[in-house]
Rosetta silent file (secondary structure, phi, psi, omega in degrees, C-alpha in Angstrom):
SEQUENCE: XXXXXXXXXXXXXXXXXXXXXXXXXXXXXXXXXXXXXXXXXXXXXXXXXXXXXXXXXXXXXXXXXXXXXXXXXXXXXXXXXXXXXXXXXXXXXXX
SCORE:     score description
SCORE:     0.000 S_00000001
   1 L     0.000  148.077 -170.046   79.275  -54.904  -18.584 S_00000001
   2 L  -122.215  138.038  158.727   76.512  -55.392  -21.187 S_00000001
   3 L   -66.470   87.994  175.122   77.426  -56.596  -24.598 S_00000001
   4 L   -78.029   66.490 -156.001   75.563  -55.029  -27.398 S_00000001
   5 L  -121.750  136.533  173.682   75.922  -56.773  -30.796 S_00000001
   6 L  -111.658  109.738 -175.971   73.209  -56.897  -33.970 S_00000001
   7 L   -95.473   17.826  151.101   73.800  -59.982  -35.421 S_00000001
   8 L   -74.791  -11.923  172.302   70.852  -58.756  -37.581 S_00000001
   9 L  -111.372   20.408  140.945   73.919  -56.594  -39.420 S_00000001
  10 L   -39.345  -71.727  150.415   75.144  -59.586  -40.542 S_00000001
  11 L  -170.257 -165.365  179.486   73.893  -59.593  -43.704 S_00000001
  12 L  -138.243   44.139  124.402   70.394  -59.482  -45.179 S_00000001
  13 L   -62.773   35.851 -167.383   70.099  -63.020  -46.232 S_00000001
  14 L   -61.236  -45.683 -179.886   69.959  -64.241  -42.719 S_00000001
  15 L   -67.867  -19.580  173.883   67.900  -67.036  -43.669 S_00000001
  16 L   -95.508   -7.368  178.108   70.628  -68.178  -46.604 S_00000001
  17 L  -133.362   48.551 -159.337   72.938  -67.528  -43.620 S_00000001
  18 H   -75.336  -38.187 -164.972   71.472  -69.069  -41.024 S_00000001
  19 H   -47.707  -49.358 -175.834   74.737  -71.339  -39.908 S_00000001
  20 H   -52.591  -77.399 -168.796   76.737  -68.426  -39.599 S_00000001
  21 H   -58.579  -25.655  165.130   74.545  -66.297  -37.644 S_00000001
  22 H   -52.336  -34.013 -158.597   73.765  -69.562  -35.082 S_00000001
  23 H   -79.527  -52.183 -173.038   77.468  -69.732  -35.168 S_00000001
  24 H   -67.072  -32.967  125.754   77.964  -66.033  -34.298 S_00000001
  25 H   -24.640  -96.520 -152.248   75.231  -66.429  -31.235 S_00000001
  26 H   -54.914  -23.801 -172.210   76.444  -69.032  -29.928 S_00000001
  27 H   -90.481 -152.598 -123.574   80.323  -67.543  -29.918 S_00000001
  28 H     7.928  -59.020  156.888   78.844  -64.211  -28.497 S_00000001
  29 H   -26.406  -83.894 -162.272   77.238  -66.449  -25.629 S_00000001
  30 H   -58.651   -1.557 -179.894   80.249  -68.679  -25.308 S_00000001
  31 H   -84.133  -66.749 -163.206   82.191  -64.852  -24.860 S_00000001
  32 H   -57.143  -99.957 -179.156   80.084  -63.810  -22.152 S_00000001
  33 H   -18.889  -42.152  158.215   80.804  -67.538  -20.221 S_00000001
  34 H   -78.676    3.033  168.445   84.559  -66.795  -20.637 S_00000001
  35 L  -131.184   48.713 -164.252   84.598  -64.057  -19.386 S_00000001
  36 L    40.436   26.082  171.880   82.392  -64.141  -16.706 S_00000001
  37 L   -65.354  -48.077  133.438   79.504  -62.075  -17.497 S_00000001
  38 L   -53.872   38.470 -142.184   78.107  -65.235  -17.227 S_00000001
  39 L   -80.743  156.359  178.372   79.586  -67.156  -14.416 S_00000001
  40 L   -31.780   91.919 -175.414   79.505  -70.863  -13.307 S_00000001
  41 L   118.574  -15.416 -166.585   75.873  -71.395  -11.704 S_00000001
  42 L   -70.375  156.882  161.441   73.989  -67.814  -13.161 S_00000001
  43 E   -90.042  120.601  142.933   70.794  -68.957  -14.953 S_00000001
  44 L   -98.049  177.860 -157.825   71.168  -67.940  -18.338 S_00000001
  45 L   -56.203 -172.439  168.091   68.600  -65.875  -20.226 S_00000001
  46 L   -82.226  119.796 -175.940   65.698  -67.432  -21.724 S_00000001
  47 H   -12.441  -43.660 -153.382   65.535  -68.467  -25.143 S_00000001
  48 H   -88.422  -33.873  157.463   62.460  -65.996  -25.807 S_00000001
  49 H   -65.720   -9.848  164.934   64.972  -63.235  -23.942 S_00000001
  50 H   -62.706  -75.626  172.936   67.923  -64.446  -26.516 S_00000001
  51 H     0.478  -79.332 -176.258   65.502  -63.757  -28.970 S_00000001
  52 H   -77.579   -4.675 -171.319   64.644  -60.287  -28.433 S_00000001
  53 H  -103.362   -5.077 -166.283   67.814  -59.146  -27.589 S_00000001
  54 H  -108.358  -53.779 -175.340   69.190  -60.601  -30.692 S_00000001
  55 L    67.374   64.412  162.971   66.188  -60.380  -32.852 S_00000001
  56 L  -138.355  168.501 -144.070   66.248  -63.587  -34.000 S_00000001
  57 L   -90.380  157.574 -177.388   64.059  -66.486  -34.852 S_00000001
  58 L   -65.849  -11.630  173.243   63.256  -69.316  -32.255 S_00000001
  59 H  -101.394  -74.459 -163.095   65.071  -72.275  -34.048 S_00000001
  60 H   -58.128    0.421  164.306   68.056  -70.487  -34.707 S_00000001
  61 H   -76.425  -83.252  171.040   68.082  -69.251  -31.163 S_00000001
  62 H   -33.363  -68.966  166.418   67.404  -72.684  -29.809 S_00000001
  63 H   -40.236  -43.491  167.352   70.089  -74.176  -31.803 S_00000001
  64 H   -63.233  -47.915 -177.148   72.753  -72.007  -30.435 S_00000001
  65 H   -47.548  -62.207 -165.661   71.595  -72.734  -26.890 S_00000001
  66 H   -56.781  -69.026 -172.482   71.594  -76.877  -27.613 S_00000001
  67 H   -27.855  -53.285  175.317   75.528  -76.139  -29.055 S_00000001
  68 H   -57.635  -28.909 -161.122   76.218  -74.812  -25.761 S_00000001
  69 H   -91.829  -40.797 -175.480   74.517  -77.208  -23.957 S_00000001
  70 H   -77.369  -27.575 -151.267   76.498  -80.088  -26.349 S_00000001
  71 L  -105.575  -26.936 -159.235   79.613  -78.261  -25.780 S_00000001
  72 L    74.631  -11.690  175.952   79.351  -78.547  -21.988 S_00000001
  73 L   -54.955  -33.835  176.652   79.463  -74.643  -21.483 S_00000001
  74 E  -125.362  157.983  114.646   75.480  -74.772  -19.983 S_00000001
  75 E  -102.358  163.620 -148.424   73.173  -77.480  -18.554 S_00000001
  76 E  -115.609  143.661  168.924   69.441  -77.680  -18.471 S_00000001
  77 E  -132.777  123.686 -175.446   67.238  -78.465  -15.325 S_00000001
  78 L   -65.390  132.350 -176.309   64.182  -79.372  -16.330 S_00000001
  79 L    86.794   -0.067 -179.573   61.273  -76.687  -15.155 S_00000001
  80 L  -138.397  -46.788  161.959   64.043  -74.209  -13.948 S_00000001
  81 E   149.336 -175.602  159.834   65.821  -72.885  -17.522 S_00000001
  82 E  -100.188  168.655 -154.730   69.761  -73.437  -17.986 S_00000001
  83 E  -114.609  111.221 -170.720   72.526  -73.092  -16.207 S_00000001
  84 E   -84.173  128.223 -169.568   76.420  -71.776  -16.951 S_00000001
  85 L   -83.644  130.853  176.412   78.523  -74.938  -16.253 S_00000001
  86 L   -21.769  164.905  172.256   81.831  -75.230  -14.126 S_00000001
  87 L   -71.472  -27.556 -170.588   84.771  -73.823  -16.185 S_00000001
  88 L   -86.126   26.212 -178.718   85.849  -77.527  -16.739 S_00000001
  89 L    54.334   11.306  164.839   82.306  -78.024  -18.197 S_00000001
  90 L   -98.983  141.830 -170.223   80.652  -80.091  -15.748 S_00000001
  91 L   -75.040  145.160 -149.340   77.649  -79.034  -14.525 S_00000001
  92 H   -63.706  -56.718 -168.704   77.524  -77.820  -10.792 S_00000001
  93 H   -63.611    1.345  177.231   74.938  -80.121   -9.344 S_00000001
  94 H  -102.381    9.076 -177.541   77.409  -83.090  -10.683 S_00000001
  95 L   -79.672    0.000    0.000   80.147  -83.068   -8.710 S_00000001
């Protein structure tokens, strides 16, 4: 199932509302990972596909990503992109 949401209809201060719309990424994300759109081992997209699919800027992109990454929901392999992380949040290659 593909989620379509424009968090560009937020509001149109995006830049006075940047937490909120990082915040609203990153839960959209962390949606897809519970409910398997995104399951445990999928490479998720790439920052520059967050981007466009979002249409949002490259820090506030990135920032959502690192939350996830801080959160335990993804980990990063360097040179191969990230990764959606066991349901208990440990990353696959760590058991």
């Amino acid at each position: 199932m593909v989620h379509v949401v424009c968090l560009s209809c937020l509001g149109d201060h995006l830049e006075a509302e940047y937490p909120q719309v990082e915040a609203a990424l990153r839960n959209v994300l962390a949606e897809r990972i519970r409910t398997g759109e995104y399951a445990p081992g999928d490479r998720m997209p790439s920052v520059m596909a967050l981007m466009d699919e979002f249409g949002l800027a490259v820090a506030t992109t990135q920032k959502a990503v690192a939350k996830l990454r801080d959160d335990g929901l993804i980990y990063t392999e360097p040179g191969l992109g990230s990764f959606v992380a066991k349901q208990d949040g440990e990353a696959l290659d760590q058991q």
